[in-house]
VEXDREN-2710 file (C-alpha; in Angstrom, 1 decimal):
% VEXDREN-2710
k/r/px/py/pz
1/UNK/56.6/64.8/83.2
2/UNK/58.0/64.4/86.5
3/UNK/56.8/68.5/87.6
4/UNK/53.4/67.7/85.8
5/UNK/52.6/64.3/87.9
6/UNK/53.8/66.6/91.0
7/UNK/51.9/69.3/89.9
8/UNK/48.9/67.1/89.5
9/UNK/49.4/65.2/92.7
10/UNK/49.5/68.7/94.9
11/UNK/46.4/70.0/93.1
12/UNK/44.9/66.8/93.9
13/UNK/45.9/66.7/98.0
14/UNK/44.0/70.1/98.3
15/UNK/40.9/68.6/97.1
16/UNK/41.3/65.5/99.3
17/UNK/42.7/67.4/102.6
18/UNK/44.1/65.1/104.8
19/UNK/45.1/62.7/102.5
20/UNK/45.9/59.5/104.5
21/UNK/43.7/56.5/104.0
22/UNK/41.9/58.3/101.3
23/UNK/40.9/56.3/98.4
24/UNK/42.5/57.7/95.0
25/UNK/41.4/55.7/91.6
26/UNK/43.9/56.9/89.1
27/UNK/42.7/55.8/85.2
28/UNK/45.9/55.3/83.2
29/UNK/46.1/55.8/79.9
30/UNK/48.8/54.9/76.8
31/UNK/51.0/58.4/76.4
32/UNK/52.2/60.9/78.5
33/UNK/49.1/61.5/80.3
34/UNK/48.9/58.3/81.4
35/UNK/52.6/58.9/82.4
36/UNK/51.7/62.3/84.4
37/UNK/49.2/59.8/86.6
38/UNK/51.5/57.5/87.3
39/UNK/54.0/60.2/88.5
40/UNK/50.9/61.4/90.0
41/UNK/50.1/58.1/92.0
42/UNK/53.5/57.4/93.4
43/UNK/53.2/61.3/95.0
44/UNK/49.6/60.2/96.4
45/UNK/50.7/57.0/97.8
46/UNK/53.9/58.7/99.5
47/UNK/51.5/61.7/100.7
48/UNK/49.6/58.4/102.7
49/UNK/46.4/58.3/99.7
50/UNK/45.7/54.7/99.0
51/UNK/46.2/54.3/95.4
52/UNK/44.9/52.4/93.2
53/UNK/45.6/52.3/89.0
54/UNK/42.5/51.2/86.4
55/UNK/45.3/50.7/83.2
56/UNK/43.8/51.0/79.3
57/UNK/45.9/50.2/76.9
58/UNK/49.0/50.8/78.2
59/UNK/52.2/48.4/76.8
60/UNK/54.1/46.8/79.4
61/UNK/57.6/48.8/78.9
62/UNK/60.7/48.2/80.6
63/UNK/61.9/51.6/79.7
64/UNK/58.4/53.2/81.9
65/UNK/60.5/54.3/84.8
66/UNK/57.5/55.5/86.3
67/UNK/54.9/52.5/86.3
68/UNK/58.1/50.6/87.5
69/UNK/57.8/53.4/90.4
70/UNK/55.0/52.5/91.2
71/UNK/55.0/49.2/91.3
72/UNK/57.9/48.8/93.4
73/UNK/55.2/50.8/96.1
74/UNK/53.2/47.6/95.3
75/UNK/50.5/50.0/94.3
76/UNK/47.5/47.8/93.0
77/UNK/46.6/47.6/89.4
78/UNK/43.5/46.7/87.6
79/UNK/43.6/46.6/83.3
80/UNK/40.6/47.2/81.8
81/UNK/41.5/44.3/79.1
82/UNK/40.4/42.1/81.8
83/UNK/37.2/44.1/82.8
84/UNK/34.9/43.6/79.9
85/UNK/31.7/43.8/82.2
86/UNK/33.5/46.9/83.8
87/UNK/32.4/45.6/87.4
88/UNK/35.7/45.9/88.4
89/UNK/35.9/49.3/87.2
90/UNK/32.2/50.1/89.4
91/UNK/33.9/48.5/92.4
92/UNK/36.6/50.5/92.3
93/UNK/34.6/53.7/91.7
94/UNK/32.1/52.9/94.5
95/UNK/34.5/53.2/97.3
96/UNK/36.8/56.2/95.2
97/UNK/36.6/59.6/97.0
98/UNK/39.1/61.1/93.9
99/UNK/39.7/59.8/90.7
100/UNK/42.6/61.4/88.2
101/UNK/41.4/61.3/84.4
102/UNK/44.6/60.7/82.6
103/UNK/43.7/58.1/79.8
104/UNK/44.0/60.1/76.4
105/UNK/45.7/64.2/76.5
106/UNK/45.7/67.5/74.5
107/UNK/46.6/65.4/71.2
108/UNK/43.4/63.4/71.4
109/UNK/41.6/63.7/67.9
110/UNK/39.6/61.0/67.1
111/UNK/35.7/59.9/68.3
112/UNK/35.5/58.1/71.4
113/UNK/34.5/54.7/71.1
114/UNK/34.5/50.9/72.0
115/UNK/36.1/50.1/75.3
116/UNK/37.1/53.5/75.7
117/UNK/33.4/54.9/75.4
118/UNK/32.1/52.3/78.3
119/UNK/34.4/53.0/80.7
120/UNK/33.7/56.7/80.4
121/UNK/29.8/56.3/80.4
122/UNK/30.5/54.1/84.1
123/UNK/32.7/57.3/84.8
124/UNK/30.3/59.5/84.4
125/UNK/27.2/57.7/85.6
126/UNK/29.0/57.9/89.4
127/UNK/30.8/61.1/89.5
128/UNK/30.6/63.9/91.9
129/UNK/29.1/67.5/91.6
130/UNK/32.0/69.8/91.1
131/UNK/32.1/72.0/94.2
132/UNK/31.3/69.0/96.5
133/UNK/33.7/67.3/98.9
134/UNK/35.0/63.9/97.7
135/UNK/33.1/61.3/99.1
136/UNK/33.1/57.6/98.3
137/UNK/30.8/56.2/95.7
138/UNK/30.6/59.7/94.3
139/UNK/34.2/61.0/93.6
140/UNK/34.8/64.2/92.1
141/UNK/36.9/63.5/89.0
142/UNK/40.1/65.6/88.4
143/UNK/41.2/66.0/84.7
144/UNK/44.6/66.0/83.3
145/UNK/45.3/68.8/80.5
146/UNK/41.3/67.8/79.0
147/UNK/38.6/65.7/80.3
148/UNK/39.0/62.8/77.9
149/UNK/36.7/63.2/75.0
150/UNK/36.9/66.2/74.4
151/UNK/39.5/68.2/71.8
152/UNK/41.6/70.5/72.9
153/UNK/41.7/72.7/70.2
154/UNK/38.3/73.3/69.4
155/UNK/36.9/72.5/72.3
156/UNK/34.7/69.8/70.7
157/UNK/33.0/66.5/72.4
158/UNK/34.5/63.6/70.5
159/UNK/31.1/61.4/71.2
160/UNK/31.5/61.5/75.0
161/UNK/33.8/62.6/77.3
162/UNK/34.5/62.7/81.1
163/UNK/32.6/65.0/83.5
164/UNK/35.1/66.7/85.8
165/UNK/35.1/68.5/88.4
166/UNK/38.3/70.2/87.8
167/UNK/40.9/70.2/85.2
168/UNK/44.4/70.9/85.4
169/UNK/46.9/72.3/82.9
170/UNK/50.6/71.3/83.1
171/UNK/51.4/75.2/81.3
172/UNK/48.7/77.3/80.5
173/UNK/45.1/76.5/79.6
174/UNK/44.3/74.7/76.6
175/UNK/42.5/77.2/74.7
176/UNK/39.3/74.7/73.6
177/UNK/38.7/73.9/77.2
178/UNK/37.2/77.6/77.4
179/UNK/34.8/77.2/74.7
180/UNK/31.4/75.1/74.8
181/UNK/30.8/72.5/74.7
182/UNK/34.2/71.3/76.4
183/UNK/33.3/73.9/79.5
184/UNK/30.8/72.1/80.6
185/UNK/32.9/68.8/80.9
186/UNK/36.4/70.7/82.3
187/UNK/34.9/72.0/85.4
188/UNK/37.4/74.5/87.4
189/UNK/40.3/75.6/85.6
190/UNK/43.6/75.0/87.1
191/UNK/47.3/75.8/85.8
192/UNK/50.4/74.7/87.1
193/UNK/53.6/75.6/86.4
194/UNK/55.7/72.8/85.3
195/UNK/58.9/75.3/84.3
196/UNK/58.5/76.5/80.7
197/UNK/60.4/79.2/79.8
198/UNK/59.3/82.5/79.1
199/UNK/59.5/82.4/75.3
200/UNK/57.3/79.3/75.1
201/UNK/54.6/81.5/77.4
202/UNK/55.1/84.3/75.1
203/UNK/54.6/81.6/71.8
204/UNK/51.5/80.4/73.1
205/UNK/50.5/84.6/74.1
206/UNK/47.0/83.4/75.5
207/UNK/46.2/84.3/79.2
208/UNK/43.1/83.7/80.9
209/UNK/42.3/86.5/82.4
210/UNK/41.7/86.0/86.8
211/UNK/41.3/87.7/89.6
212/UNK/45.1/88.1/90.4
213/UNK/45.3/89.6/87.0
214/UNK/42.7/91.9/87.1
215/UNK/43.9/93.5/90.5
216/UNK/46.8/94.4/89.0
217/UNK/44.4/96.5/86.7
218/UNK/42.6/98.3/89.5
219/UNK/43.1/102.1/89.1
220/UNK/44.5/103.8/92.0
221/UNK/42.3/105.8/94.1
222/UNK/44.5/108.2/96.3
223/UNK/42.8/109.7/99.5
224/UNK/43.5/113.4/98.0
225/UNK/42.2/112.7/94.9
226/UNK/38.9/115.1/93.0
227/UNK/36.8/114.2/90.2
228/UNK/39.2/115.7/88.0
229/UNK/41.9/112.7/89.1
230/UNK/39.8/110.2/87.9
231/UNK/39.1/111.2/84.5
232/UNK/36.0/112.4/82.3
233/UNK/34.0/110.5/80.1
234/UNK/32.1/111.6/77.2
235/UNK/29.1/108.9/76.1
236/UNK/27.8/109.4/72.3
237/UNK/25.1/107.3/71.9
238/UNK/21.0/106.9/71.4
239/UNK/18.1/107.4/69.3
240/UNK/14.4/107.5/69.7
241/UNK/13.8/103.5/69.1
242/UNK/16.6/102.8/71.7
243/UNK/16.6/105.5/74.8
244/UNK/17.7/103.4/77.3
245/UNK/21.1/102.2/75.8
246/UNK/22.6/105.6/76.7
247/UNK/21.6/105.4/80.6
248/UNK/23.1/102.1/80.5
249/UNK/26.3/102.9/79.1
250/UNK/27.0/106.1/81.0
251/UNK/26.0/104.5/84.0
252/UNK/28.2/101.8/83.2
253/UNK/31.2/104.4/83.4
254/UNK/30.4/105.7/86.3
255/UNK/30.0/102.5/88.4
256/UNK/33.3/101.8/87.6
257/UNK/35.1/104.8/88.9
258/UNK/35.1/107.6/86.1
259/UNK/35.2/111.0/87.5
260/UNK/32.9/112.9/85.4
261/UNK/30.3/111.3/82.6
262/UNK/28.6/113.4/80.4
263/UNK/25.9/112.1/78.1
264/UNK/26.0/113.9/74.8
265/UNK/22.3/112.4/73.5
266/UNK/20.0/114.5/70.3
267/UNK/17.6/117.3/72.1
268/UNK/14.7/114.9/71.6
269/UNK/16.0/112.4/73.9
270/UNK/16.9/114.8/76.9
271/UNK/13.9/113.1/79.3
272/UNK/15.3/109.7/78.0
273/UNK/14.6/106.7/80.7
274/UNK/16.9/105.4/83.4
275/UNK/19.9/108.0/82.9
276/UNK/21.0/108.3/86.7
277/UNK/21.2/112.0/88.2
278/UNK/25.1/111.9/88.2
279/UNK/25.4/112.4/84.3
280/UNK/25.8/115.4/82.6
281/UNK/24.3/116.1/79.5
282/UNK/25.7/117.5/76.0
283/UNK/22.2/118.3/73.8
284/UNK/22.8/117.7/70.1
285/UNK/21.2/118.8/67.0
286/UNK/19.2/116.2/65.4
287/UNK/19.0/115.6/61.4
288/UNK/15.6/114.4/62.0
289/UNK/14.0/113.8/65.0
290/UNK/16.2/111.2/67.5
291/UNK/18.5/111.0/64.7
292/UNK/22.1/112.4/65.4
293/UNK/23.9/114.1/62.1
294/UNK/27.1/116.0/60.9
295/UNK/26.0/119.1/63.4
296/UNK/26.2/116.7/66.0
297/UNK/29.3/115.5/65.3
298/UNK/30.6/119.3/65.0
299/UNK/29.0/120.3/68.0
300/UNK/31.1/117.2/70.1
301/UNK/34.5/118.2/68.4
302/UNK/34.2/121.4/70.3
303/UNK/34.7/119.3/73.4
304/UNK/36.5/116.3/72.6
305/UNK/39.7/117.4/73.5
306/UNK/38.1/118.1/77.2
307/UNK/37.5/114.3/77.2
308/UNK/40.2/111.2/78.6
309/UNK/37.7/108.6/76.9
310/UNK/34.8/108.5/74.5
311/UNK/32.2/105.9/74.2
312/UNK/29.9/105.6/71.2
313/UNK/27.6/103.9/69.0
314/UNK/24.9/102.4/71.9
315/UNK/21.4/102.7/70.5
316/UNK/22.9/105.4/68.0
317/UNK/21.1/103.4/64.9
318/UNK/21.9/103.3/61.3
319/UNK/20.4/106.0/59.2
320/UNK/22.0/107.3/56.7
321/UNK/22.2/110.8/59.0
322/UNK/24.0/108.5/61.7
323/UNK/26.8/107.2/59.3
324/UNK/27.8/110.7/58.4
325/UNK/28.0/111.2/62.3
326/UNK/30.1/108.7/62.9
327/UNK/32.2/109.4/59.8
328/UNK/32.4/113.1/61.3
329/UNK/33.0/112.2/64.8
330/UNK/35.9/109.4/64.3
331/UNK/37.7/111.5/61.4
332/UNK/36.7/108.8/59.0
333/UNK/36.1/111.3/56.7
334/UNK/39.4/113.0/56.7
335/UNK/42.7/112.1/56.3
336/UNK/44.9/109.7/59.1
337/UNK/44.9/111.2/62.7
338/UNK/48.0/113.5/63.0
339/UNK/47.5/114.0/66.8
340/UNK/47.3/117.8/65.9
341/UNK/44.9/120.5/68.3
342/UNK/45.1/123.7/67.3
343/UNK/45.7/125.5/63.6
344/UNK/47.4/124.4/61.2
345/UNK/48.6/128.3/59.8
346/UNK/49.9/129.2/55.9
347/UNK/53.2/129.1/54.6
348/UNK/54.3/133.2/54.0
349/UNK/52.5/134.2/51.4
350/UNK/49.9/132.2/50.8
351/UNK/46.1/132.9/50.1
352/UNK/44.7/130.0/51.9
353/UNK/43.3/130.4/55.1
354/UNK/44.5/128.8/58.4
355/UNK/42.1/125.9/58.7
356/UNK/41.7/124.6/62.4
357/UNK/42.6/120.5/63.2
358/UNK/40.4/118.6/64.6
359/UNK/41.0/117.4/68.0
360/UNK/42.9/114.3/68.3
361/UNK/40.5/111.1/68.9
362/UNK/41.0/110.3/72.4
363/UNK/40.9/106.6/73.9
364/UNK/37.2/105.5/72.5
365/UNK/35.2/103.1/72.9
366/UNK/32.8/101.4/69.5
367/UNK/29.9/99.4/70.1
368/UNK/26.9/98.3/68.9
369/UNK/25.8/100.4/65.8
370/UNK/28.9/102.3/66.0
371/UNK/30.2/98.7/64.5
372/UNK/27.2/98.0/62.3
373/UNK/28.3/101.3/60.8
374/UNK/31.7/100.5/60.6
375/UNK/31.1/97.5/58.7
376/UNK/28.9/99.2/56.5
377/UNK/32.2/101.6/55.5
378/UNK/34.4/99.0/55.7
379/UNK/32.4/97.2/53.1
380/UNK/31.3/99.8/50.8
381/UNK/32.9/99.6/47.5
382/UNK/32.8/103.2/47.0
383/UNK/34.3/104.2/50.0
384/UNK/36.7/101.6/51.5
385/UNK/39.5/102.4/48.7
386/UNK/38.9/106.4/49.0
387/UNK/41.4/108.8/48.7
388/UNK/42.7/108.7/52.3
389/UNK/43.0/105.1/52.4
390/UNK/40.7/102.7/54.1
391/UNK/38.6/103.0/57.6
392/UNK/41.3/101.0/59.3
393/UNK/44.1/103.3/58.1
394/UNK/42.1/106.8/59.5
395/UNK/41.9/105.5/62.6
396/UNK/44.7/105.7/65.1
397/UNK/46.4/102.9/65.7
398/UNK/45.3/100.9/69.1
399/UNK/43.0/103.7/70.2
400/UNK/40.2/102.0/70.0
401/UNK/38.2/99.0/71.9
402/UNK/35.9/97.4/69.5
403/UNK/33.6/95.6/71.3
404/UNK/31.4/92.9/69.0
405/UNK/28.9/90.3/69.4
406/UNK/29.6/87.4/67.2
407/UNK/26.7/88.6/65.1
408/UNK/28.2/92.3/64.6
409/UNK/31.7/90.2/64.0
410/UNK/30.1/88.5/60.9
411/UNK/29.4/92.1/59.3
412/UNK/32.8/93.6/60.4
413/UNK/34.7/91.0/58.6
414/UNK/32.1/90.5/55.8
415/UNK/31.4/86.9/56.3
416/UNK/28.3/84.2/56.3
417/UNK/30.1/82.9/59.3
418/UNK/32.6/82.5/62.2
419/UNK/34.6/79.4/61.6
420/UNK/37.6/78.5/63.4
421/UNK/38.7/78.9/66.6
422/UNK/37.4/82.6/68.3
423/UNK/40.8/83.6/69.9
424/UNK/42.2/83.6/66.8
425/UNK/39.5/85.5/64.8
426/UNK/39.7/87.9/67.1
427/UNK/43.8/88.0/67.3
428/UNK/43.8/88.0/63.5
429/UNK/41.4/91.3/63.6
430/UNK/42.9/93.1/66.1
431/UNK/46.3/92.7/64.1
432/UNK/44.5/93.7/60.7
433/UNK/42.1/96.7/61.9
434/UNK/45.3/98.1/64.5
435/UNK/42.7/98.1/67.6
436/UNK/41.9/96.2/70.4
437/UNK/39.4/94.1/69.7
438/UNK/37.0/92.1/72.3
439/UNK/34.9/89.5/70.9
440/UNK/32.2/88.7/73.2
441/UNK/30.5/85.5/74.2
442/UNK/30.3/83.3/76.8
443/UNK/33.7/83.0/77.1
444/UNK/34.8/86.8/75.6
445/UNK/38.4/87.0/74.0
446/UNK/40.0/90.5/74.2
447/UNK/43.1/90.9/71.5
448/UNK/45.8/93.3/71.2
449/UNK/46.7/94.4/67.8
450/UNK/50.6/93.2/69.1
451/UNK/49.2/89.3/68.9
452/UNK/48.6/88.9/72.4
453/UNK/45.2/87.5/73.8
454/UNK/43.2/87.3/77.0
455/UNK/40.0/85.3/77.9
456/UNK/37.6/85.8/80.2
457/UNK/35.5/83.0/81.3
458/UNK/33.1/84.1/82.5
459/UNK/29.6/82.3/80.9
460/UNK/26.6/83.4/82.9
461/UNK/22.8/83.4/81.5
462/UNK/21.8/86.3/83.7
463/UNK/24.1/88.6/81.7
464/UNK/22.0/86.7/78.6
465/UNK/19.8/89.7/78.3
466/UNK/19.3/93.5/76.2
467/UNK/21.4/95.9/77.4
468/UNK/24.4/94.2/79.1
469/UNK/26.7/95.0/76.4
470/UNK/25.9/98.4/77.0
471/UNK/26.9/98.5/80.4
472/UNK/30.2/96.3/79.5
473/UNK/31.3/99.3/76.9
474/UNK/30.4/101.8/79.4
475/UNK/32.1/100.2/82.0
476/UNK/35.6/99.9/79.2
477/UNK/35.4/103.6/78.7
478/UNK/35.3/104.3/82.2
479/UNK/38.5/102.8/82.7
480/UNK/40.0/104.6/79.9
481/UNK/39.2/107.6/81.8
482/UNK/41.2/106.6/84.8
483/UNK/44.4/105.8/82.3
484/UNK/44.2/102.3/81.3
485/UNK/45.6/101.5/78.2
486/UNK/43.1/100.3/75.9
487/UNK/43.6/96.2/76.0
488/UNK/43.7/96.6/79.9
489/UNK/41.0/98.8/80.2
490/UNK/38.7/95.7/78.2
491/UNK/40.6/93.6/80.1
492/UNK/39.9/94.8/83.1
493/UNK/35.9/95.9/82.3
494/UNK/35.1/92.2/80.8
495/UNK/36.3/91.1/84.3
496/UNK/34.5/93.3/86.7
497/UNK/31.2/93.0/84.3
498/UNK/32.0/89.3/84.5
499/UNK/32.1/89.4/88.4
500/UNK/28.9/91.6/88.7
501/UNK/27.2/88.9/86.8
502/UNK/28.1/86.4/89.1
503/UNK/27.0/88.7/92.1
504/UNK/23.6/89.3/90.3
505/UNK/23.2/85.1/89.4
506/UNK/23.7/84.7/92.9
507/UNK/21.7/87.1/94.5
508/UNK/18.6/87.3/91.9
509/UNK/19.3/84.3/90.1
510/UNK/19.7/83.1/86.7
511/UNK/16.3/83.9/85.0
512/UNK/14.7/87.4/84.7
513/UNK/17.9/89.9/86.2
514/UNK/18.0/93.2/83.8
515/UNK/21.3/94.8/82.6
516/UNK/20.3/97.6/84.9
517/UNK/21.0/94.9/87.7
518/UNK/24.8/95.2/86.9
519/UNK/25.0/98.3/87.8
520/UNK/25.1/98.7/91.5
521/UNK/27.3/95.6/91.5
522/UNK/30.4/96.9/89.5
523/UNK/31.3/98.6/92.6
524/UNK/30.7/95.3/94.7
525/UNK/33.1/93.4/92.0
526/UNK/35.8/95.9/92.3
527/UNK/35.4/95.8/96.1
528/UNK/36.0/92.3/96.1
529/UNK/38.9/92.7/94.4
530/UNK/40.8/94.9/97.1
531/UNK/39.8/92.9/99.8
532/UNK/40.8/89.1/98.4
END
């Protein structure tokens, strides 16, 4: 308690600045949250804040080390037992430049109500806009663990809960906090470390993925370096009702760094729109016209083995033609991966023929239909207890980024629904199908098939549009190419797609940007990067 209230009181001195003379309302409540403030407020007062404590239902304990604390610095106390009317409360508020939330913690379950309820609605009716300086009569509200009101599990609003501007977690991030509608009441995020070892950070195995994180990720890019050193890409994608997701996703590659991208795209679609002059193309035999088939998927395997990443399923569709491509191109319908190139040659005196392997699946990329496809198999009685076992068990294990919408999540797991908390859907997928999974939304969870989970919070309605997932699976494969392994290569590509959406919020706005806008401001996002 005593490294949280510190913890607390230092995040709060770099919102006030200077802190002398600077008014500090501190609302106290009954457990250890309400003990983090108090540890909290004796730091503030020492710092030269002038504190003052609004108490809710806390019992008058000898053994409170800490209220005695601060009572021995004779710092003022109002109890909200005494302030029905809560004008006390809207005095106190009125000339607050920073007021510490630390009534009710992560364990809070139960709907806000009562006297609990009003004192959050006065709260809230006078707070600051997160972002602005505190100034007094509109304080910018800083959150212990969770805004009060709101679950930390689920992320739920238990009625009504506080409005912060920021929230800080003593350890890492309560997961809930990142999900809606709790992230519209936690403001910005802020962890401190308040000494846990390293096996309770590898128990909870959630990290929210930052920008000191995703540096880490950054590909080198050596002054000597060719096209070759950065990798090549092959993009399998398109059909004649969706031409554009192929530009897109290439693209998408390329703006991230990839040294080569080649577009492998049916002969009909070879004028498609929007495919940048950059990309190379791959023409492919069509089973019908637009329509990629088993040729197709004979014609890539030729070249697969020339490739450091693959990207598919983009527009691809989901005629019957298209499953057997996929089936073809991901060895779905053959036995497990062996990791074999070359010939497989007969045993001395044998009448069977050598029969060539097919290449090994490199690092790939699965998106959009390649998933609705997946499913399909997955889910087909007829095939998903075949003789080689099911879909899950032919692919390699953790070569693949699945990249679903929740809607595409429903059909890959076979379910009306997603219930339960979304980091640990996708954990318990990623674990089950062997791959890395990323689960998109506005706050996207990527998931290791090891256990270990990431978020990205990153919820932006200009990246609300057609197209931008495209991009985001281009932008995975892309990094694949350069040599990341597969969870930080979606780790890393959920950031910097992430980031570009900021850039494009900012400089377009909100309302009306295009996926295509994300493209020239990858680059931009991984430029920022290297220079913070």
């Amino acid at each position: 308690m005593e490294r949280a209230g510190a913890g607390v009181a230092r995040v709060a001195l770099s919102l006030l600045g200077d802190p002398a003379g600077r008014r500090v309302l501190i609302l106290v409540g009954p457990g250890n949250n309400g003990g983090d403030g108090l540890v909290a407020a004796r730091h503030l007062h020492d710092a030269g804040a002038r504190v003052t404590l609004y108490v809710w239902r806390r019992a008058e304990k000898c053994a409170d080390a800490n209220w005695r604390m601060c009572r021995e610095r004779a710092i003022p106390e109002t109890h909200a037992a005494t302030d029905a009317q809560r004008d006390q409360l809207r005095a106190l508020l009125a000339t607050s430049e920073l007021v510490i939330d630390a009534l009710l913690g992560h364990g809070a379950n139960r709907m806000v109500e009562g006297d609990l309820a009003d004192i959050l609605a006065v709260l809230n009716a006078c707070s600051g806009v997160a972002g602005a300086a505190p100034a007094p009569g509109k304080p910018l509200i800083l959150a212990i663990d969770v805004p009060t009101g709101v679950q930390a599990g689920s992320g739920a609003v238990l009625g009504i809960a506080v409005r912060a501007a920021a929230t800080v977690s003593t350890g890492p991030i309560k997961r809930g906090l990142l999900r809606y509608p709790a992230r519209e009441h936690a403001g910005e995020l802020i962890s401190i470390d308040i000494g846990l070892s390293t096996a309770d950070l590898e128990g909870v195995m959630t990290e929210l993925i930052g920008a000191d994180l995703a540096r880490t990720l950054l590909p080198p890019r050596p002054a000597d370096s060719h096209k070759g050193t950065f990798g090549k890409v092959l993009v399998a994608a398109g059909s004649a009702q969706y031409p554009g997701a192929p530009a897109l996703a290439s693209a998408g590659a390329a703006r991230v760094g990839a040294g080569l991208v080649t577009l492998a795209v049916g002969r009909s679609l070879a004028g498609g729109p929007g495919r940048i002059p950059e990309i190379t193309l791959q023409l492919l035999p069509e089973a019908e016209w637009g329509v990629l088939g088993e040729a197709a998927a004979d014609e890539l395997l030729k070249t697969l083995g020339d490739y450091q990443a693959l990207l598919t399923g983009p527009g691809l569709g989901r005629e019957a033609a298209t499953r057997a491509f996929i089936e073809r191109l991901l060895g779905l319908d053959s036995p497990r991966h062996r990791g074999q190139i070359g010939f497989r040659i007969a045993g001395a005196g044998s009448d069977k023929p050598a029969v060539k392997q097919r290449p090994e699946l490199p690092p790939t990329v699965i998106d959009a239909d390649g998933l609705n496809i997946l499913a399909d198999l997955a889910h087909d009685p007829e095939r998903r207890e075949a003789a080689h076992g099911t879909i899950w068990e032919r692919l390699p294990r953790g070569r693949c980024v699945l990249t679903p919408h929740p809607g595409e999540m429903r059909r890959l797991l076979g379910v009306e629904s997603l219930d339960g908390d979304p980091a640990d859907i996708a954990a318990q997928a990623a674990t089950r199908w062997g791959q890395v999974v990323v689960l998109k939304g506005a706050t996207t969870v990527i998931a290791a098939p090891e256990g270990q989970v990431r978020l990205n919070d990153g919820g932006n309605p200009a990246l609300a549009t057609a197209g931008t997932g495209d991009v985001l699976a281009g932008a995975i494969a892309g990094l694949l190419a350069q040599g990341l392994a597969p969870f930080d290569a979606a780790t890393l590509g959920v950031y910097l797609h992430s980031a570009a959406g900021r850039i494009v919020r900012d400089e377009l706005g909100d309302t009306g940007a295009l996926a295509g806008d994300l493209l020239p401001r990858l680059p931009l996002a991984i430029r920022a990067l290297k220079v913070s």
